[in-house]
Every structure is written in structure tokens, then in C-alpha cells.
C-alpha positions in Angstrom: 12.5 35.6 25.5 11.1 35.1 22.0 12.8 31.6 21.6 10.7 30.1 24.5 7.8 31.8 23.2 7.8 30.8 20.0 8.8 27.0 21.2 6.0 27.6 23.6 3.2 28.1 20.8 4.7 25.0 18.8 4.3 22.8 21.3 0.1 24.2 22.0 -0.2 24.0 18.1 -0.7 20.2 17.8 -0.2 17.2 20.0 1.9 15.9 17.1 4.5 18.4 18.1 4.2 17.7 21.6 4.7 14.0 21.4 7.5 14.9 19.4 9.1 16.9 21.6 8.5 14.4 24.8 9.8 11.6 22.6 12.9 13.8 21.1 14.1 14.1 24.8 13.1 10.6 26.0 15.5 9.3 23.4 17.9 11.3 24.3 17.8 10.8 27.8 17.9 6.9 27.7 20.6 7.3 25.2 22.6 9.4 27.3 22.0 7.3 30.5 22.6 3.9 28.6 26.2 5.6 27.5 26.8 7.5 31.4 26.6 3.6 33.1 28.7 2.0 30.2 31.8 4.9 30.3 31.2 4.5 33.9 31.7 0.6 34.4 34.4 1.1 31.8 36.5 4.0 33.8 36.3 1.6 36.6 36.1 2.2 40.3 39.5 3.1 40.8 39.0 6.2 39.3 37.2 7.9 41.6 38.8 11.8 40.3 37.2 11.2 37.1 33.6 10.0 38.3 33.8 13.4 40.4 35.0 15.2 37.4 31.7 13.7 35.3 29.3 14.8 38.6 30.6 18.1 38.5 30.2 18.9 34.6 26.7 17.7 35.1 26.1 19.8 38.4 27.5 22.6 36.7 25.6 22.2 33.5 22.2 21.8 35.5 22.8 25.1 38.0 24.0 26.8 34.8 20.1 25.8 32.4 18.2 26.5 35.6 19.5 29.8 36.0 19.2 30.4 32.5 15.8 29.0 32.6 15.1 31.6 36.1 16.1 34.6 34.2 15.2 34.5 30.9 11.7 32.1 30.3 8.8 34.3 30.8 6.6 32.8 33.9 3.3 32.7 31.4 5.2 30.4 30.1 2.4 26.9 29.5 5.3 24.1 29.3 7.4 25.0 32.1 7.5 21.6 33.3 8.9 20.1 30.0 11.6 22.9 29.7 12.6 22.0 33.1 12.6 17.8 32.3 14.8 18.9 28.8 17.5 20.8 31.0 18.4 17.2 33.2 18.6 15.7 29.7 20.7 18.2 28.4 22.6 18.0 31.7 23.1 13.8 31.6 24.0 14.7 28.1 26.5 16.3 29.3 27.4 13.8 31.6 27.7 11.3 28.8 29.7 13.3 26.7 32.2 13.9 29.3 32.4 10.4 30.6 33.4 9.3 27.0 36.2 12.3 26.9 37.6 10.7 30.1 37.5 7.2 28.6 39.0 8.1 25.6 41.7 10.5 26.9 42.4 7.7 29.6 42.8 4.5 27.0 44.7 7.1 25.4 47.2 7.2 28.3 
């Protein structure tokens, strides 16, 4: 897919790019992490239908980027391996974001 391709040659144009890209999705990921234990210690663990809820949008996020990333990403492809590490950010993203929905919708309640 011309996306991955053209992501593919920004990333082998410069280290700059590269290092931006790793530290792009580090941030996120330690962000996302940081806010996925807080919602989590703040749901409680009495709320064990929500916590599966969270695991679930996550599972399904992952299986749905890795088939994504199966089908479409060309297997020349040089920076598999950082495609693969963005997709579980994007999925504890994911994670986060829904743990917050729960949160609010339940202090809501």
C-alpha cells in the first residue's frame, strides 16, 4: 500500500525521522499506560464487567491492526518491526480511551 511505502522511505531518509517516530510512539505509549493503571485503580475492583469491557476493546483493536497490517503492508517492507510496536500503542490507546469513557460514564451514574 502506498501509505506504508511512503512512511517506509521517511523513516530510511534520516535518523532524525526515525528517532522521531520511535519517540512519537514511546510517548504515547507511556502516556496511554500511565492513564490505563490510573482509570483502572479508579473503576475499582468491583467492577470486574468494565475491566473486561477495556480488555476486549484492546483485543479487538490489536487482531483488527494486525490483520490490517497482514493484508495490506507489502512484506519488502524495511520497518516491519516498528509498524508492528505502533499497533500495541495504538491498541493501549485504545485501551486508555476506553477506560476513561467507563470512568466518566460511571461517575456519571
Amino acid at each position: 500500500m502506498a501509505v506504508f511505502q511512503l512512511l517506509d522511505q521517511w523513516l530510511a531518509s534520516d535518523k532524525m525521522n526515525f528517532h522521531l517516530f520511535i519517540g512519537i510512539t514511546t510517548i504515547i505509549a507511556l502516556g496511554s499506560v500511565v492513564v490505563l493503571i490510573v482509570m483502572a485503580k479508579k473503576i475499582g475492583s468491583e467492577h470486574l464487567h468494565i475491566k473486561l469491557k477495556i480488555d476486549r476493546a484492546m483485543f479487538v483493536t490489536l487482531l483488527s491492526l494486525i490483520t490490517g497490517f497482514v493484508l495490506f503492508v507489502p512484506p519488502e517492507m524495511i520497518f516491519y518491526k516498528q509498524y508492528v510496536g505502533l499497533m500495541v500503542v495504538i491498541s493501549i490507546l485504545a485501551g486508555a480511551v476506553v477506560s476513561s469513557y467507563f470512568y466518566l460514564k460511571q461517575k456519571a451514574v
